[in-house]
C-alpha positions as CSV (number, residue, x, y, z in Angstrom):
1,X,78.0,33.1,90.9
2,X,80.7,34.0,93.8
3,X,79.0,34.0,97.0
4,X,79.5,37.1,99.1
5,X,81.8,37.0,102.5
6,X,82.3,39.3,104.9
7,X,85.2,41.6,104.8
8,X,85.8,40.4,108.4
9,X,86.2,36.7,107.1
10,X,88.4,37.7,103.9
11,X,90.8,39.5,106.4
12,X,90.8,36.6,109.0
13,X,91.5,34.1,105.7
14,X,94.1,36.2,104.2
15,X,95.8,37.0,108.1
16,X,95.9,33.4,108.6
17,X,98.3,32.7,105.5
18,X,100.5,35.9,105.6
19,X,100.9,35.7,109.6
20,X,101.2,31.7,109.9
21,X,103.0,28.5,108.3
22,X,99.4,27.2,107.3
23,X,98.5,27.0,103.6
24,X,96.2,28.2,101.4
25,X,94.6,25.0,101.3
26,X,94.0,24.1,104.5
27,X,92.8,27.5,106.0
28,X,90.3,27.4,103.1
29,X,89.2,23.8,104.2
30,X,89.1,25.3,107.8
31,X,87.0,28.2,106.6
32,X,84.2,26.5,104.1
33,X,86.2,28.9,101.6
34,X,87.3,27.5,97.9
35,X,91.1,27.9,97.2
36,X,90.6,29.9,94.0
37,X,88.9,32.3,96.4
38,X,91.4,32.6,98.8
39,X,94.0,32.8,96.6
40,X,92.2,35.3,94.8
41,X,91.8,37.3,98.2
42,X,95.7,37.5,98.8
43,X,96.3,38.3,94.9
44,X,93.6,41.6,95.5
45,X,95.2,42.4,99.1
46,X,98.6,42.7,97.3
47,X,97.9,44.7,94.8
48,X,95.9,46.9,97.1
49,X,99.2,47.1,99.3
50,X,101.3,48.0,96.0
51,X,99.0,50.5,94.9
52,X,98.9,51.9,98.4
53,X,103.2,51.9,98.0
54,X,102.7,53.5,94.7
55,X,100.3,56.4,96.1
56,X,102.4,57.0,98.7
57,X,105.8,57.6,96.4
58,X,104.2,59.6,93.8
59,X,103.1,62.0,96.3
60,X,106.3,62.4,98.0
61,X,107.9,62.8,94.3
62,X,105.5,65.2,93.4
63,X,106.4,67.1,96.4
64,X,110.2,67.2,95.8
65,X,109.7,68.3,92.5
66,X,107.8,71.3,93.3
67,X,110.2,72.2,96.0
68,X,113.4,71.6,93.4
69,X,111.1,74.0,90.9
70,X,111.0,76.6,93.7
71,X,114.5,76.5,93.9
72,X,115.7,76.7,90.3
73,X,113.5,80.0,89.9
74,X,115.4,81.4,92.5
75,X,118.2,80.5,90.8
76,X,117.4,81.8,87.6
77,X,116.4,85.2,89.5
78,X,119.9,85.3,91.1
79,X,121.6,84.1,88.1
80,X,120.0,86.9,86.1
81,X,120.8,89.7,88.8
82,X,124.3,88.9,88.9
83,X,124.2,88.9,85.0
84,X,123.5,92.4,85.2
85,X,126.1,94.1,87.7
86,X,128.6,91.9,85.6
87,X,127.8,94.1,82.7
């Protein structure tokens, strides 16, 4: 069974590798912390970041196309007025 740590200690572990030239090993020695956990850590705060990346570009997306919706019905509105005084 995985023994629970603190969200403060899993961000100080993971901080330690991303910010420094230590590795995984050795800041889990340092810590009292199993590799496999640590590494398992990072893998989570990754995928957290890329999911965060993805959130963030499907929302501006979803704006864009609305606003390029918008426009095409005005568009198709002008388009269909000049239609008819060409007639």
């Amino acid at each position: 069974m995985n023994k629970p740590y603190a969200q403060d200690t899993k961000d100080l572990a993971i901080k330690k590798i991303l910010n420094s030239e230590k590795r995984v090993p050795e800041v889990a020695s340092e810590l009292g912390i199993s590799s496999s956990t640590l590494y398992r850590w990072i893998k989570l705060k990754r995928e957290e970041k890329n999911n965060s990346k993805s959130k963030f570009l499907m929302k501006k997306l979803e704006s864009r196309l609305e606003e390029i919706s918008e426009e095409r019905e005005v568009l198709l509105k002008a388009a269909s007025i000049l239609a008819r005084e060409i007639r």
